[in-house]
N, C-alpha and C positions, 0 to 999 in steps of 0.2 A: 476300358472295359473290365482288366482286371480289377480295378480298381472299386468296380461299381460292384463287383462280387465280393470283393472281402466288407465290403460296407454291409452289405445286407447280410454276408454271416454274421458281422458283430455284431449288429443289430438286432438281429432275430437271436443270437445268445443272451444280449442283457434283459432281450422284454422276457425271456424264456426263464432267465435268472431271477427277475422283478415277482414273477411267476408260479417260482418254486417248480417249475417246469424242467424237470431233470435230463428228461428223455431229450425234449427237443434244445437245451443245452449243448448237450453232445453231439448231436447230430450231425454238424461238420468239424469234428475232433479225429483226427488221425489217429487210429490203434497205439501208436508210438507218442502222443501227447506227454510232452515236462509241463508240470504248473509249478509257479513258486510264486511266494505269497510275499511280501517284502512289507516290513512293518518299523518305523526309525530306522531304517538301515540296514536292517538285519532279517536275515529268509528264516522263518519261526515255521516254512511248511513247505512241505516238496513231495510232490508225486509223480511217478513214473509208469507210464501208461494209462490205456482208456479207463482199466478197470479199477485202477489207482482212485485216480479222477473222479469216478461214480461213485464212489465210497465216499469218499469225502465232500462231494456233494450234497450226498443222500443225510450226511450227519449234519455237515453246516444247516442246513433247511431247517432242522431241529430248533436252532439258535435264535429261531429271530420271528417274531409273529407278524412283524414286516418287515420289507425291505424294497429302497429303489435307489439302481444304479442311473443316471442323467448324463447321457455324454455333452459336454461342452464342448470339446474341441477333437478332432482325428487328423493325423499327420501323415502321408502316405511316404514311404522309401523300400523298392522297390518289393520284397516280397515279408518288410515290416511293418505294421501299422500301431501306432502308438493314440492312445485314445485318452485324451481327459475325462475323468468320472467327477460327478459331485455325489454322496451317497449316503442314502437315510437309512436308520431302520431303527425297530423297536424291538428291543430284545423279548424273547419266551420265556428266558431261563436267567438264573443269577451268575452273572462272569467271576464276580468279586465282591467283597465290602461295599466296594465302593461303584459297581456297575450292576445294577438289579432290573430283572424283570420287569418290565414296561418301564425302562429308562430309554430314553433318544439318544441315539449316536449319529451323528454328523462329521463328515468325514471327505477332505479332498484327496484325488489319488490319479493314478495313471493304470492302466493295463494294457501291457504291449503283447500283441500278437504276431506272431510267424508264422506263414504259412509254408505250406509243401504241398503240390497239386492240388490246390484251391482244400485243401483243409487245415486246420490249426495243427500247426506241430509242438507250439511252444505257448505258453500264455504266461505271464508275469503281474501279479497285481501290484501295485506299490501305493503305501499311506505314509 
C-alpha cells in the first residue's frame, strides 16, 4: 500500500515535470525538502526547503523548450525509492560554445526520493 503511494507521487511529479507544471510538482514535497543535483560525481546544486525548490524550478523551466523524464526502472526500500530516468530535452537558451539552443540532450540517471509522512523529504537527481 505504501508502496503504491510513493509511486503515484513520483509519477504524478515527473509527468508534472514533463509539463513544466511547477505547482503540481510540489505538491507532495515536505515544507523541509533537500534537493541535490549530482552531475559526474559532483552536487553542482543543493536547495533547502519548499521555497528553495520553487525557485529553482521556476528558473530551470526557463532552460529547456522541452523536456521528458521516462522512468525505466523503480526500486522500493522501505521509506527510499530509487527511480531509473531516461531524459530528453531541447534546450531555450545557449548553455555554452558548445551546447546551443535547439540542441538535444540525452541523458541516463537516477532520482532517489525519501519520504517522511507520505511526502518527499529528500530528492537526489544523478547523471
Amino acid at each position: 500500500m505504501r508502496y503504491e503511494i510513493y509511486k503515484k507521487i513520483i509519477e504524478n511529479y515527473i509527468d508534472a515535470y514533463n509539463s513544466f507544471d511547477t505547482d503540481r510538482m510540489l505538491l507532495h514535497m515536505h515544507d523541509d525538502i533537500k534537493f541535490e543535483n549530482v552531475s559526474n560525481g559532483e552536487i553542482n546544486l543543493t536547495t533547502n526547503g519548499i521555497a528553495e525548490l520553487r525557485n529553482q524550478a521556476e528558473q530551470a523551466r526557463r532552460l529547456f523548450r522541452k523536456r521528458k523524464q521516462t522512468i525505466t526502472e523503480i526500486k522500493f526500500n522501505e521509506d527510499r525509492v530509487e527511480v531509473k530516468i531516461d531524459y530528453y530535452g531541447i534546450l531555450a537558451v545557449d548553455f555554452s560554445d558548445e551546447m546551443k539552443a535547439g540542441d538535444v540532450i540525452e541523458l541516463k540517471g537516477s532520482s532517489i526520493f525519501k519520504f517522511k509522512d507520505n511526502k518527499v523529504i529528500e530528492l537526489k537527481d544523478i547523471s
